[in-house]
C-alpha positions as CSV (number, residue, x, y, z in Angstrom):
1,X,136.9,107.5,109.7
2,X,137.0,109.4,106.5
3,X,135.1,112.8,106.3
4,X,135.2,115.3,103.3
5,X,133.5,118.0,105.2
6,X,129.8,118.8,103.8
7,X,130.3,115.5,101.3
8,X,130.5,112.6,103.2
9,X,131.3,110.2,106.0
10,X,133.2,106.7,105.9
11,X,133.3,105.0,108.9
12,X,135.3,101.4,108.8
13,X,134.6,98.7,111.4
14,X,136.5,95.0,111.2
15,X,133.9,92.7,113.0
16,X,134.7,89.2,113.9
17,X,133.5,85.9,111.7
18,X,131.1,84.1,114.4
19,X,131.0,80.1,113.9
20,X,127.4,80.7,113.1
21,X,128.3,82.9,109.6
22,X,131.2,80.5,109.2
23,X,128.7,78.0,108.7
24,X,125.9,79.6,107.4
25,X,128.0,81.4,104.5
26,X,130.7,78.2,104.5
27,X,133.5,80.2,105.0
28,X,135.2,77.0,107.1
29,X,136.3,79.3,109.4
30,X,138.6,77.1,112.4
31,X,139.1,77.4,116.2
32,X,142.7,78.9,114.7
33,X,141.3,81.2,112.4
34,X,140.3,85.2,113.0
35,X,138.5,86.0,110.2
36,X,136.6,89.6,110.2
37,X,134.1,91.1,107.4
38,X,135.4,94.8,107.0
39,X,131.5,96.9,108.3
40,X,131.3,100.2,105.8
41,X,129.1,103.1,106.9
42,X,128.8,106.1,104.3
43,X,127.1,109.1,104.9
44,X,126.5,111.3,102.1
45,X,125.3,115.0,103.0
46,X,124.7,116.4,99.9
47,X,123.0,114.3,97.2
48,X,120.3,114.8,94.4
49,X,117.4,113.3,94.6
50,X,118.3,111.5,91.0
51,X,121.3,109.4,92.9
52,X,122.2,105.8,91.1
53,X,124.4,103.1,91.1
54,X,124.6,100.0,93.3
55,X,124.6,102.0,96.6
56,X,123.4,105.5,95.6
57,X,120.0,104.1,94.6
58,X,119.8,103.2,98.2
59,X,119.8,106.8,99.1
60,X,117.4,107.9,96.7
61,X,113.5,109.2,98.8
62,X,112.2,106.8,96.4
63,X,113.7,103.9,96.8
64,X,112.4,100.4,97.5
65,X,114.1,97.8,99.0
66,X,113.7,94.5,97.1
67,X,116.0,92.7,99.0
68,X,114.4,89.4,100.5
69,X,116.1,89.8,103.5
70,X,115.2,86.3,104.9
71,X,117.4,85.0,102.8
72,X,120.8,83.4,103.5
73,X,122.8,85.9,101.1
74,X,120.1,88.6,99.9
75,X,121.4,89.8,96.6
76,X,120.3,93.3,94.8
77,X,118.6,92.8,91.3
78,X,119.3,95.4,88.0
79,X,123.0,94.7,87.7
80,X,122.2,95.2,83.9
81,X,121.7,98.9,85.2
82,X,125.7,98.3,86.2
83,X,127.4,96.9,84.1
84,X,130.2,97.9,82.1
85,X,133.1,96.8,79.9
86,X,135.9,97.1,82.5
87,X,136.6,98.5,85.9
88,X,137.2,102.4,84.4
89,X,135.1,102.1,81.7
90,X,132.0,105.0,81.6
91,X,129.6,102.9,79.4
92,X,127.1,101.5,82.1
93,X,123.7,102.8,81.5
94,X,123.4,105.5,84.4
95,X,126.7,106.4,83.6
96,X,127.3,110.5,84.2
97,X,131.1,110.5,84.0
98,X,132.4,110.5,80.4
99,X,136.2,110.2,81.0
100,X,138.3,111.4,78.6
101,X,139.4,108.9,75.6
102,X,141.8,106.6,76.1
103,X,145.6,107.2,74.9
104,X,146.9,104.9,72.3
């Protein structure tokens, strides 16, 4: 567990592959292999109500789920919302962090 007191909770979990995901997902998991998805829990204690990005939206009062959750592999939509041009770049379209420029 990570807590930043008043901010926010991490909690980490490693939880066993079962043969069913294995097949469902085709991982090919084996009778020899231990395979485990890492299970993330965040709790956030303090944010505004205008929260975004992939997993802030989710905390948002009015948020709606449009995950078809029947589905094998449900997969969030609006990753144009998201993108950017590399891993530290600030230029996605809900940005609010404007690092400072680059250093030639």
């Amino acid at each position: 567990m990570v807590e930043l007191r008043g901010i926010f909770t991490i909690t980490a979990n490693a939880v066993p592959i079962t043969k069913e995901e294995s097949e469902t997902h085709n991982y090919g998991v084996t009778p020899d292999d231990s395979l485990a998805h890492i299970d993330l829990s965040f709790k956030f204690h303090s944010l505004s109500e205008d929260v975004h990005g992939v997993l802030g939206q989710t905390y948002r009062p009015d948020y709606v789920n449009k995950l078809d959750v029947r589905k094998k592999m449900p997969l969030m939509t609006g990753a144009a919302s998201y993108s950017s041009s590399s891993i530290f770049a600030t230029d996605c379209a809900v940005a609010r962090f404007h690092g400072k420029p680059e250093i030639a």
